[in-house]
C-alpha positions as CSV (number, residue, x, y, z in Angstrom):
1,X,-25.5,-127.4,40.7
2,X,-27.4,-129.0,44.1
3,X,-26.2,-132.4,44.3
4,X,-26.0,-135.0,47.3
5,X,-23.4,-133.5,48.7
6,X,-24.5,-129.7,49.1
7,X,-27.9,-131.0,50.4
8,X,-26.7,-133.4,53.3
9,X,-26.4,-132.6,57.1
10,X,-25.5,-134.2,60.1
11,X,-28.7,-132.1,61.5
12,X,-31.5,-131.6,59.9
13,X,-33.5,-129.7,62.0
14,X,-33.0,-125.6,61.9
15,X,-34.2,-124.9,64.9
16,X,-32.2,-127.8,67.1
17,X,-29.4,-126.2,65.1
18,X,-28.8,-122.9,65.5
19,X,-30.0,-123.5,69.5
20,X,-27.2,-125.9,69.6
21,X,-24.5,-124.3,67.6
22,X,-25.3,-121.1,70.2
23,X,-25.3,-123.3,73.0
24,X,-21.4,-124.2,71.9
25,X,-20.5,-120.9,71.8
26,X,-20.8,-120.7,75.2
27,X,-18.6,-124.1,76.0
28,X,-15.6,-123.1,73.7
29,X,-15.7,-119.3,75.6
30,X,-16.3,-119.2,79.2
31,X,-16.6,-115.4,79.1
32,X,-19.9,-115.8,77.2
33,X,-23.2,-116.5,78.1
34,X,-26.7,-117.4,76.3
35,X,-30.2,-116.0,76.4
36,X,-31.7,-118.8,74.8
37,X,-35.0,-117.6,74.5
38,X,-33.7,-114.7,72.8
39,X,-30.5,-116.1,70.5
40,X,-28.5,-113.9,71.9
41,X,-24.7,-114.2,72.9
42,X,-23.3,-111.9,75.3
43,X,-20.0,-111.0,77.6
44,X,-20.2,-112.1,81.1
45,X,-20.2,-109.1,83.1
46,X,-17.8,-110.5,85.4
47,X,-15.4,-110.9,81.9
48,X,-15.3,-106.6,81.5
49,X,-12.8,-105.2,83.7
50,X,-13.8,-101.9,83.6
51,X,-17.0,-100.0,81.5
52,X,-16.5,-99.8,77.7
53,X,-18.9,-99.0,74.5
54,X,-20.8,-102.3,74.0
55,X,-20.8,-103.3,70.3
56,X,-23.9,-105.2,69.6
57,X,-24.0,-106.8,65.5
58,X,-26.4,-110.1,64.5
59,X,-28.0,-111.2,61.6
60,X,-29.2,-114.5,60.4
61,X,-27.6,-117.9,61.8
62,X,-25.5,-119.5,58.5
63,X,-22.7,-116.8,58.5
64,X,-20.6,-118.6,61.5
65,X,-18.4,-117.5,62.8
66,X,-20.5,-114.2,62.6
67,X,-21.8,-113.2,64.3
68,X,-21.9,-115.1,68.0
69,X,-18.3,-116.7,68.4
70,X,-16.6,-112.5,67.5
71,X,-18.6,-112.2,71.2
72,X,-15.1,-111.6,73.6
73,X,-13.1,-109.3,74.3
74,X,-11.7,-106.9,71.7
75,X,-14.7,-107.8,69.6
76,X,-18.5,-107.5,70.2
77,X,-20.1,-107.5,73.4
78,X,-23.1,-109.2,72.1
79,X,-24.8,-111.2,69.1
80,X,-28.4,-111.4,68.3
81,X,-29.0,-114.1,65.9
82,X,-32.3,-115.0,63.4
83,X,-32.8,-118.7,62.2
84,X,-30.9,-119.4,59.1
85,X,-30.5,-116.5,56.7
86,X,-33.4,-114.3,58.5
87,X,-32.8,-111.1,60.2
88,X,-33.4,-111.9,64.2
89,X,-36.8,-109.8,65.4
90,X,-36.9,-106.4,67.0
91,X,-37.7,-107.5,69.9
92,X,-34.9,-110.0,70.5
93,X,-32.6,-107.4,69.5
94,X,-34.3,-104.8,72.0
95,X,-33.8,-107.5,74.9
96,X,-30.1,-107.4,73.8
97,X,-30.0,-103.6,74.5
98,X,-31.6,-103.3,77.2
99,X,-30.9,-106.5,79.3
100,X,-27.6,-108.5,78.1
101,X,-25.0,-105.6,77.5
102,X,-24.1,-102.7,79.4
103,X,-25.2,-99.3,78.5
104,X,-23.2,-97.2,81.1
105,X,-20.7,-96.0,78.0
106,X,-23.5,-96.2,75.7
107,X,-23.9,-98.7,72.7
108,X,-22.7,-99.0,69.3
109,X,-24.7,-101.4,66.9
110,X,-23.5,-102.5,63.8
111,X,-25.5,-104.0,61.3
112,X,-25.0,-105.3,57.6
113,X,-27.3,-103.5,55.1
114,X,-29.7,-106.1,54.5
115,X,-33.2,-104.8,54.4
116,X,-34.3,-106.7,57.2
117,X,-31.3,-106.5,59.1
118,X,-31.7,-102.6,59.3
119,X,-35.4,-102.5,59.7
120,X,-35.5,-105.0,63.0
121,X,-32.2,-103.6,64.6
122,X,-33.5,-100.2,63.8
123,X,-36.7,-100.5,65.0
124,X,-34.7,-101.8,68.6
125,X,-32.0,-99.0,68.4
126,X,-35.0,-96.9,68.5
127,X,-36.4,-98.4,72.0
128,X,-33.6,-98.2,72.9
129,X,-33.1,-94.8,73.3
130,X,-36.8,-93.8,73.8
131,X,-35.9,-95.9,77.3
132,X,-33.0,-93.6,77.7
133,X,-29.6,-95.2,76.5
134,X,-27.3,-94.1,74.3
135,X,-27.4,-95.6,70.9
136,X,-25.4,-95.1,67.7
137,X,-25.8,-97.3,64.6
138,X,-23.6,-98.4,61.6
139,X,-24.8,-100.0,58.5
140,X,-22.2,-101.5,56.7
141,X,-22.6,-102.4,52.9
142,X,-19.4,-103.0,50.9
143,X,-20.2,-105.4,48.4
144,X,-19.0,-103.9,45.0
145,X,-21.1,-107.3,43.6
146,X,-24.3,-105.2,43.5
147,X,-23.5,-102.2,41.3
148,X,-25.1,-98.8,41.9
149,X,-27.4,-98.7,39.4
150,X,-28.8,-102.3,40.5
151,X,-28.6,-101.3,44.5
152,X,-30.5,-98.3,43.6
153,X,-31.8,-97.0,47.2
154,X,-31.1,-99.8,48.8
155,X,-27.2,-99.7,47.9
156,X,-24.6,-102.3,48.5
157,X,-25.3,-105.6,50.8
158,X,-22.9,-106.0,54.2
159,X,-20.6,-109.1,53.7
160,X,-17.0,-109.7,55.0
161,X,-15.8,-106.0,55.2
162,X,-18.2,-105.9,58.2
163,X,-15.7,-108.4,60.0
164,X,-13.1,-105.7,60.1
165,X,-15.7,-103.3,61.4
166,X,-16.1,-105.0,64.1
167,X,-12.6,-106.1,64.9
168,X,-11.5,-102.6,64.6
169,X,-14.4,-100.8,66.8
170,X,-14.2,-103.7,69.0
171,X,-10.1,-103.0,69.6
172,X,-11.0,-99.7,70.2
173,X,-13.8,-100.1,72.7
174,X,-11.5,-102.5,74.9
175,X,-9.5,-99.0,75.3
176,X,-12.0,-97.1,76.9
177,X,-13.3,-94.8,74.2
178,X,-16.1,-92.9,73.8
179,X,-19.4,-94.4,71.7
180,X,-18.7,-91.0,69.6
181,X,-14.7,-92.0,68.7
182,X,-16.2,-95.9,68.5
183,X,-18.7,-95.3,66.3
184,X,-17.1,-92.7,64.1
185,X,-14.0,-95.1,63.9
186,X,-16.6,-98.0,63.0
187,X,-17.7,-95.2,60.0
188,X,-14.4,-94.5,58.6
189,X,-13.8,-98.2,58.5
190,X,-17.0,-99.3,56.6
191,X,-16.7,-95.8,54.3
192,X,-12.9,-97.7,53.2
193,X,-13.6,-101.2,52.5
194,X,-15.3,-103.4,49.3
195,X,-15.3,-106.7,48.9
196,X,-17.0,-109.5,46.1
197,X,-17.5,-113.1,46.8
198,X,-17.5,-115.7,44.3
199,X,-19.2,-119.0,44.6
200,X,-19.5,-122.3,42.4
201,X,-23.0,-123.4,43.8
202,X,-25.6,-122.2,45.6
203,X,-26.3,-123.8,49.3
204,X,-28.5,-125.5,50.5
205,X,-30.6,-124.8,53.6
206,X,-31.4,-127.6,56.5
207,X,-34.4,-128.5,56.7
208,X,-36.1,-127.3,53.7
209,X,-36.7,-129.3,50.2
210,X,-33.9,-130.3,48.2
211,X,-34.8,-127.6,45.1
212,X,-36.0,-128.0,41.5
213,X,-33.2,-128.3,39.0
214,X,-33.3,-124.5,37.3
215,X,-32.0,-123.0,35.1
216,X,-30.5,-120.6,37.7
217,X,-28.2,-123.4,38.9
218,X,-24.8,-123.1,38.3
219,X,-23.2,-125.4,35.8
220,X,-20.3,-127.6,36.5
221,X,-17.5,-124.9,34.9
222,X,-19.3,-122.2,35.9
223,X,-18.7,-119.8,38.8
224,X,-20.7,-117.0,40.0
225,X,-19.1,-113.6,40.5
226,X,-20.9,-111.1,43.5
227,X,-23.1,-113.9,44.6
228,X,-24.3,-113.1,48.0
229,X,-23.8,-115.0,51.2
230,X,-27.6,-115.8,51.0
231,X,-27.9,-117.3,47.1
232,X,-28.6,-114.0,45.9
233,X,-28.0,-113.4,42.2
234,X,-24.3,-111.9,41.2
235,X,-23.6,-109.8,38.9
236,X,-22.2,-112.6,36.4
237,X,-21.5,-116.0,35.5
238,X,-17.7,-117.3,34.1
239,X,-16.1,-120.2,33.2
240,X,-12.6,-119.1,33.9
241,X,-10.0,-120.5,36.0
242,X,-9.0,-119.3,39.7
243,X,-6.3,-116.5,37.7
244,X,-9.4,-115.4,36.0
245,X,-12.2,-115.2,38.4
246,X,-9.6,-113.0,41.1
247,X,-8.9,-110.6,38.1
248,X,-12.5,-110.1,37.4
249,X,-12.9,-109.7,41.3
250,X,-10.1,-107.7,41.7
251,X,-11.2,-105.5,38.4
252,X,-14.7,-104.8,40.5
253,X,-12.9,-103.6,43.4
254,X,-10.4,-101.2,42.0
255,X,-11.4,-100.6,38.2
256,X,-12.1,-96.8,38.8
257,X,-13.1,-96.6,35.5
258,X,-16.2,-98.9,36.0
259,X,-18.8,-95.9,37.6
260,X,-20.9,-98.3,38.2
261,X,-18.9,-99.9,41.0
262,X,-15.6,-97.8,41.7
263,X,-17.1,-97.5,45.2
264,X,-13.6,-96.6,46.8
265,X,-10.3,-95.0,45.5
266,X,-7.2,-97.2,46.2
267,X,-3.8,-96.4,45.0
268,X,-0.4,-98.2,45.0
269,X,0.6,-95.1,47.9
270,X,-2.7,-96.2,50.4
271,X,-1.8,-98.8,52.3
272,X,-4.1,-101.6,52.4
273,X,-5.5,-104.8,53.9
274,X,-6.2,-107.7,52.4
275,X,-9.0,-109.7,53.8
276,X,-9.6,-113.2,51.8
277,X,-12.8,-115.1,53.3
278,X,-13.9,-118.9,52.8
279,X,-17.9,-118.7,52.3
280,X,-17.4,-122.5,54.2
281,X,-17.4,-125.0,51.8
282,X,-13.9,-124.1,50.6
283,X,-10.8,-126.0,51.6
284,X,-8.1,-124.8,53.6
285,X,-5.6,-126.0,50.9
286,X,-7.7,-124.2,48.0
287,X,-7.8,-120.7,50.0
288,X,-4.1,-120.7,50.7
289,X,-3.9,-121.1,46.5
290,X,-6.4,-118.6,46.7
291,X,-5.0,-115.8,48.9
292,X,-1.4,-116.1,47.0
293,X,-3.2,-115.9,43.6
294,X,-4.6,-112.3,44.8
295,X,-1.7,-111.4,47.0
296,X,-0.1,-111.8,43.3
297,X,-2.1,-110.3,41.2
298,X,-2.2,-107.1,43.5
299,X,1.2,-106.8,43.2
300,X,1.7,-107.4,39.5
301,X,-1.4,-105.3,38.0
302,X,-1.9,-102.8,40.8
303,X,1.8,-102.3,42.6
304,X,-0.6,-102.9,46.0
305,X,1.6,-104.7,48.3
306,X,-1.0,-105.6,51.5
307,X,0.4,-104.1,54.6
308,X,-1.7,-107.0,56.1
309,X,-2.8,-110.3,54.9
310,X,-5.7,-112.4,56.6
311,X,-7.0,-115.1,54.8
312,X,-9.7,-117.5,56.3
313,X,-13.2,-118.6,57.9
314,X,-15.1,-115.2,59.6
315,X,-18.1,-114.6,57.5
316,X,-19.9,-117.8,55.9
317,X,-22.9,-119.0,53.8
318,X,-23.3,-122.1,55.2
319,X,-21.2,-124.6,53.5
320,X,-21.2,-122.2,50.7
321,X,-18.5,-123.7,48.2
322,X,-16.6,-120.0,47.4
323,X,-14.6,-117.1,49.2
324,X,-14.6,-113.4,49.0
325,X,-12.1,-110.7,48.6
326,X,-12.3,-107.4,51.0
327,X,-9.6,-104.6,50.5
328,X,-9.8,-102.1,53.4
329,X,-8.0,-98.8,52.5
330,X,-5.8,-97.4,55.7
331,X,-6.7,-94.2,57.2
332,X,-6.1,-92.0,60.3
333,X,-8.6,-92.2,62.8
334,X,-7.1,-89.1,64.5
335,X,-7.3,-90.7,67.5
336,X,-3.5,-91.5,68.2
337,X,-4.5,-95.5,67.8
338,X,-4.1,-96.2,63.7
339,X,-6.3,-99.0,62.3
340,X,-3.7,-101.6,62.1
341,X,-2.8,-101.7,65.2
342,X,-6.7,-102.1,66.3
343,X,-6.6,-104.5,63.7
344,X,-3.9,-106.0,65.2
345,X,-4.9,-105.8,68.8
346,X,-5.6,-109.5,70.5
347,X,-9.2,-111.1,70.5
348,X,-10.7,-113.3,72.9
349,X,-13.2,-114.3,70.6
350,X,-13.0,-118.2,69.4
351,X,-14.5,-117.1,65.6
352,X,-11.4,-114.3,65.2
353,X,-8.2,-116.4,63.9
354,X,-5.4,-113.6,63.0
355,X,-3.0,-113.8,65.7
356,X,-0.1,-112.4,64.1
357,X,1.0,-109.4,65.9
358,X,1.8,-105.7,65.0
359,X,5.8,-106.8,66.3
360,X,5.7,-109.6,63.9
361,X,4.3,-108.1,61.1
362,X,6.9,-104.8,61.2
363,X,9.8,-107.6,61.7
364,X,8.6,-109.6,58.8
365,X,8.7,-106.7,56.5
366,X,12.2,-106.1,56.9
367,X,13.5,-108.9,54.6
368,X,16.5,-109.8,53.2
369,X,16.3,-110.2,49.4
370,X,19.4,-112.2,49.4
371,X,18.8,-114.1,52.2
372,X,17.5,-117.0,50.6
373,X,20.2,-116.8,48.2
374,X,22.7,-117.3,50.5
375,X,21.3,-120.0,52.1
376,X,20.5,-122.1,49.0
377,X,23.5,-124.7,48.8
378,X,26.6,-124.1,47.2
379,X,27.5,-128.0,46.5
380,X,29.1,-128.8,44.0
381,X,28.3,-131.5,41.4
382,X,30.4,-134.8,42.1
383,X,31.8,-136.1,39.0
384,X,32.6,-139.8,37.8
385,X,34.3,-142.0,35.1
386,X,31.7,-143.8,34.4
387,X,30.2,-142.9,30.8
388,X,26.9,-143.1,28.9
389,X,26.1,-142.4,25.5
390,X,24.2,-138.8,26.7
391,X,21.7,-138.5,23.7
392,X,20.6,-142.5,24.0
393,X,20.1,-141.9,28.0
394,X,17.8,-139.1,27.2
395,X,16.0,-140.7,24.6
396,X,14.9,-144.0,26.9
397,X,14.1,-141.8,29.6
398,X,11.9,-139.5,27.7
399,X,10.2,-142.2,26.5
400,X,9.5,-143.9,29.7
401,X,8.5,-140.3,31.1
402,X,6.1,-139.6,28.2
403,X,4.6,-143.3,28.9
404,X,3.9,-142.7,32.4
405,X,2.3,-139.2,31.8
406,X,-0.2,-140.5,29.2
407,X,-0.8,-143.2,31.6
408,X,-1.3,-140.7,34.5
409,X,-5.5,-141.0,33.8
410,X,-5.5,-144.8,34.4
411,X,-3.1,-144.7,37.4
412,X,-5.6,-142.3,38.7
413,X,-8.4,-144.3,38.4
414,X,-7.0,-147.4,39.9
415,X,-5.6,-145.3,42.9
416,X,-9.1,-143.7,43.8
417,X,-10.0,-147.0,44.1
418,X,-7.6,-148.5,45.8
419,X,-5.9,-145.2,47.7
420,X,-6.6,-141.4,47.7
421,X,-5.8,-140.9,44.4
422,X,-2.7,-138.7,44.5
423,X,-0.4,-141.5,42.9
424,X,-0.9,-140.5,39.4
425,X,-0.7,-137.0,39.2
426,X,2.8,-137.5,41.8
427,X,4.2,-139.6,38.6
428,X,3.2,-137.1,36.5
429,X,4.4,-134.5,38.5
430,X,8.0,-136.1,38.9
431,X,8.4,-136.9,35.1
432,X,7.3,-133.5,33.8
433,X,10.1,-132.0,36.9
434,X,13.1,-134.6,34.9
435,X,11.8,-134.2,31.4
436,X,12.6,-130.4,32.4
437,X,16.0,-130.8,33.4
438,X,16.7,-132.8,30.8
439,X,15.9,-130.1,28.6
440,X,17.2,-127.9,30.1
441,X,20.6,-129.2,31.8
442,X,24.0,-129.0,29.7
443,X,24.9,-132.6,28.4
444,X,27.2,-134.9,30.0
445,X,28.5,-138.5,29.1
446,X,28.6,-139.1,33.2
447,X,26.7,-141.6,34.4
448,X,26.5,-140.5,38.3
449,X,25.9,-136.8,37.4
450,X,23.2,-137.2,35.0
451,X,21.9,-139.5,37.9
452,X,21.9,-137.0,40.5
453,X,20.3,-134.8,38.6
454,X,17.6,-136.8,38.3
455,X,17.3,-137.6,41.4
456,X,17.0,-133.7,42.6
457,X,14.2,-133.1,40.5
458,X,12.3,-136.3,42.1
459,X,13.1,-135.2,45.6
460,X,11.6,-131.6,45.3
461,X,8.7,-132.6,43.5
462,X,7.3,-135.9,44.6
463,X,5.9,-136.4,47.6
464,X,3.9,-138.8,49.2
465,X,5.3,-142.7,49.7
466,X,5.9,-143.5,46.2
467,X,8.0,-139.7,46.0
468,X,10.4,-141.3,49.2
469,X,10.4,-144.6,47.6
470,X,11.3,-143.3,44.3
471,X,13.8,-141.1,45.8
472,X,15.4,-143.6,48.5
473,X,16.0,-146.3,45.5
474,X,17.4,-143.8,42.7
475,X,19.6,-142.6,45.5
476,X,20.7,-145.9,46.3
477,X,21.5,-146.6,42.6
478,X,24.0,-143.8,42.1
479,X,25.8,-145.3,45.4
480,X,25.6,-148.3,43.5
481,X,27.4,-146.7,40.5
482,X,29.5,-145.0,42.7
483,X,30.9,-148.1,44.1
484,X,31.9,-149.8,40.7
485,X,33.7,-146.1,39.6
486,X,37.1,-146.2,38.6
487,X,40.8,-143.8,37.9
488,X,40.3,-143.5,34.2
489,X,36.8,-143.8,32.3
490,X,34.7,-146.9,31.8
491,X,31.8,-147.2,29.7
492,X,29.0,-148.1,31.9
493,X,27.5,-151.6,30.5
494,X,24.1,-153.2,31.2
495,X,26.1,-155.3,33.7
496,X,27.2,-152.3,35.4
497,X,23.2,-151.4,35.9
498,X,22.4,-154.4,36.8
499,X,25.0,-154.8,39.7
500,X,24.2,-151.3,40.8
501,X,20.1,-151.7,40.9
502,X,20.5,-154.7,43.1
503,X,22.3,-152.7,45.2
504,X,19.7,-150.3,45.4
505,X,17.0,-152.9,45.8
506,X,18.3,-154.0,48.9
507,X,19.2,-150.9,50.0
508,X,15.1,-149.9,49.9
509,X,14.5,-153.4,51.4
510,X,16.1,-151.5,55.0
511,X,13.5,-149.0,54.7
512,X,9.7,-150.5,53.6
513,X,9.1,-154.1,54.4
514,X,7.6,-154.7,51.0
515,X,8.0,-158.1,49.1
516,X,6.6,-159.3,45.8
517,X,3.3,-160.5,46.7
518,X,2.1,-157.4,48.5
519,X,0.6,-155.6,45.9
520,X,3.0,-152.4,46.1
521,X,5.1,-151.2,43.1
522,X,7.5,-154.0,44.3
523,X,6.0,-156.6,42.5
524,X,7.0,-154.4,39.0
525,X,10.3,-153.6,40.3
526,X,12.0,-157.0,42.0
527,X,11.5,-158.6,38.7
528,X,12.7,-156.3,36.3
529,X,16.0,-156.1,38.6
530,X,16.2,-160.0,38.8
531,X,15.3,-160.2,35.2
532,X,18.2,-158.0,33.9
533,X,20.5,-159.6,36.2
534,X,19.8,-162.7,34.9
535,X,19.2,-161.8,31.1
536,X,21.1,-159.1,30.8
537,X,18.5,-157.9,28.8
538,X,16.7,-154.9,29.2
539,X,13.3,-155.2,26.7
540,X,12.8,-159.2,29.1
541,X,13.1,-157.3,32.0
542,X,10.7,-154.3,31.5
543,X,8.3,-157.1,30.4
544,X,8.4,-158.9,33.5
545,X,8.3,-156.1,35.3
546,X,4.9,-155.4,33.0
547,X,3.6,-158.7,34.1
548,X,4.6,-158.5,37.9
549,X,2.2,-155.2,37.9
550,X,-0.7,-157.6,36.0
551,X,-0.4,-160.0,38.3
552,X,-1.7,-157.5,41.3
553,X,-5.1,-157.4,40.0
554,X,-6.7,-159.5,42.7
555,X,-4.4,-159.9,44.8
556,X,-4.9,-158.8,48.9
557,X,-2.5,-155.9,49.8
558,X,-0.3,-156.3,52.8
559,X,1.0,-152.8,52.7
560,X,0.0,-149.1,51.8
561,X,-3.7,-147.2,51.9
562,X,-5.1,-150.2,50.0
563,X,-5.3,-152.2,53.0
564,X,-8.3,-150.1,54.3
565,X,-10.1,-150.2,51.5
566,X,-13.3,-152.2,51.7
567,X,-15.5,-153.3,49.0
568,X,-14.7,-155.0,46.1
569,X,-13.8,-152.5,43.3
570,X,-9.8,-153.1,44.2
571,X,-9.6,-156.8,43.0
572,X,-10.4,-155.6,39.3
573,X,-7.4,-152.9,39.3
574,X,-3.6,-153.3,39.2
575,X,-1.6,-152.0,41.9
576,X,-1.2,-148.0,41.0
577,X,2.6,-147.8,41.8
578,X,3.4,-151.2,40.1
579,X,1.5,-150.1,37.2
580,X,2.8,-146.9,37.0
581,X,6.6,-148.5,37.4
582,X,6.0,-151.0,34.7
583,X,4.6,-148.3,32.4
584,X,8.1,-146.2,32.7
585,X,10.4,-149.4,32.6
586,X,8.5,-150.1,29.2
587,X,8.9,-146.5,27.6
588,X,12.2,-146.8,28.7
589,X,12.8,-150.1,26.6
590,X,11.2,-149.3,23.6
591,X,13.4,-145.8,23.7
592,X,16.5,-148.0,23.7
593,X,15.6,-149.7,20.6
């Protein structure tokens, strides 16, 4: 699935563009510097306070932040990077050695298994020491994508694990270590972690052709599972949901009884870390659903409860539209430093985002069940004399509910036009909330409480400005039933509406300047509520109301998102509140009758 928007850039030119993205390295980290000819990032030495193991990693450019912006302290010392997706040359990497970091405490270079990757950093660790320093070197492949029967010699490819690699080294370096406790740490780290990505299209590259329609492209349900972060094959392709895809992932990474990929032993006693990575393209919304959908998951089919949870943007492909799933198994690096507290350890590096310290994370773990419990209010419900007939109430609101669900596709469509589409699926979100508690809620013949609850349901799940409008006026109307209670009951008449949702109109008129005329769900609501307090009847006022939303097709908004709309595609859509309004005043009507 290539489309316009996978294959557009702001620069099109590979070369200007990995210079450039170096070059900003270097502005957003003054303790970095660049040797342009070489693509190489590197620690000031004026930014080391005292000599340490230099941790050299690079790769291909397309994986930012990897490899350049983990350059800092706590994290590499420097970054050799090749143009997009191609392992950087020998000799760049062998000018990174010998010329850009220090090898007084020796060097530690960590590279993802990637042929070329281990061949031209290799190839440079071994100049390296034929010139006399001390070089040790980690290749890192966790990707449980790539089975061991298809990695055959070549085993697993480096992806996202390798972040924690070099996070955990790098803590460890800033210490003072040895390159012998560095680089065995670096071991034990990469021996303990697998990970699998998952992507819903390939990416495109800048600069090159905008490919052939294949059969290799992805369809528009389809996701792949163990794709790699350079459009290498996965292992398969599924059409399930996000539940499904991070219990197929999740089955690759701890299924020990899959030999073909039960790569590493993890147990509800090991404590573990969950590392969730966006390949790029994926929003930040999306990977928060993402990251409680495996924190869940874990829990539920495993008993794994993460001892550490970091979710976001370290390894990427590009503006590769998927995320990846790393699970590092805890172990003792016999070194009286444990690896979550390396992990935990502060970074001066602008690509490492987990700031949440070792303090934090022990407080946070100590809980109290009950204390949202006790915190939850205790209110009581306020009762009235004012009565309804319960079962007729329910009936006309269910049927102005199930009207404005059925009508949530159109409201959509005239939003995206007019809005950001949201206004649609917020109705549709608030109805299906009230058609549960009326299920669900014990009858009563009270007018105010049946309101109220109502009106709870609205406020904790709509949002947005139609969720406060909708709240403010329902609100407003059970102050304006409130107001005509009395000592002993009283059936509550259509007068008794009436009276109560002019009240309430006015009430919302403090709070939104809107009139009819300005194209907002005001022009369906001011003439329903002048309707029925003229008529008295309810079916003539939900059909003006019906014709006050009409009338917004062509007309020029005054208020709302609408007013920055350009074009012309809003004059041939109602207003989607006013619609949506008039489609629940109707069901409403007809369920009276």
């Amino acid at each position: 699935m290539v489309d316009a928007e996978t294959t557009k850039h702001f620069i099109n030119d590979p070369t200007h563009l990995v210079n450039t993205a170096l070059r900003a390295v270097t502005l957003t980290n003054p303790s970095v510097d660049l040797d342009a000819e070489n693509k190489v990032i590197y620690r000031k030495p004026s930014s080391l306070p005292a000599p340490q193991v230099s941790i050299v990693s690079g790769g291909g450019s397309g994986h930012e932040p990897s490899f350049a912006a983990f350059v800092g302290h706590g994290l590499l010392t420097g970054a050799v990077a090749g143009t997009i997706f191609a392992s950087p040359s020998a000799e760049q990497i062998r000018r990174c050695l010998m010329q850009r970091v220090s090898g007084e405490k020796g060097i530690l270079v960590t590279v993802m298994n990637y042929t070329g990757d281990v061949l031209n950093f290799g190839m440079a660790v071994e100049k390296a020491k034929a010139s006399g320093r001390e070089v040790e070197m980690v290749v890192v492949g966790d990707d449980v994508g790539v089975g061991r029967e298809q990695g055959g010699k070549v085993g697993r490819r480096g992806i996202a694990g390798t972040v924690l690699v070099h996070k955990i080294s790098g803590a460890l370096a800033a210490t003072g270590a040895s390159l012998k406790e560095v680089a065995g740490v670096a071991q034990l780290v990469s021996d303990n972690i697998v990970s699998i990505g998952t992507s819903l299209s390939h990416v495109h590259v800048p600069g090159r052709e905008k490919p052939q329609a294949s059969d290799e492209e992805l369809k528009e349900d389809e996701a792949e599972i163990g794709m790699g972060i350079h459009n290498e094959p996965g292992s398969e392709k599924a059409t399930d949901d996000l539940p499904g895809l991070v219990k197929k992932m999740l089955g690759h990474l701890l299924d020990q009884s899959d030999s073909d990929r039960s790569f590493l032993d993890v147990s509800s006693k090991d404590e573990v870390v969950l590392f969730i990575n966006n390949l790029g393209g994926t929003s930040v919304l999306e990977l928060g659903g993402i990251t409680n959908e495996a924190v869940e998951q874990l829990q539920k089919d495993y008993s794994i409860k993460p001892v550490r949870i970091i979710s976001g943007t370290f390894m990427t492909s590009l503006n590769g539209l998927g995320f990846s799933i790393t699970l590092l198994r805890i172990r003792d690096t016999g070194l009286g430093k444990s690896m979550l507290e390396l992990l935990d350890a502060p970074a001066e590096a602008t690509g490492w985002a987990a700031a949440i310290s070792t303090k934090t994370w022990a407080a946070g773990s100590q809980t109290d069940a009950g204390k949202a419990a006790t915190q939850a209010s205790e209110e009581g419900e306020v009762t009235s004399n004012l009565k309804i007939d319960h079962e007729l109430a329910k009936k006309a609101l269910t049927s102005g509910l199930n009207r404005v669900i059925a009508a949530e596709a159109d409201i959509t469509q005239y939003d995206t036009i007019v809005g950001d589409g949201d206004c649609g699926i917020g109705l549709k979100r608030g109805a299906e909330a009230i058609l549960k508690v009326l299920d669900t809620s014990r009858p009563t013949d009270d007018a105010v409480l049946f309101l109220d609850r109502i009106i709870g349901s609205v406020e904790n799940t709509m949002d947005g400005t139609s969720g406060a409008l909708y709240a403010i006026f329902l609100n407003a109307l059970a102050n304006g039933l409130r107001t005509q209670d009395s000592s002993s009951a009283q059936a509550v008449t259509v007068e008794t509406w009436s009276k109560a949702l002019a009240s309430s109109l006015q009430s919302l008129s403090k709070y939104t300047p809107a009139k009819p005329g300005d194209r907002t769900l005001i022009d369906a609501l001011h003439p329903f509520v002048e309707t029925l307090e003229k008529t008295r009847n309810v079916k003539s006022a939900a059909e003006a109301a019906d014709a006050g939303a009409k009338s917004t097709r062509g007309m020029k908004a005054s208020l709302g998102r609408t007013v920055y709309v350009g074009g012309e595609g809003w004059q041939g859509v109602p207003d989607p509140g006013a619609h949506g309004l008039a489609e629940i005043l109707t069901g409403l009507s007809d369920g009276l009758n």
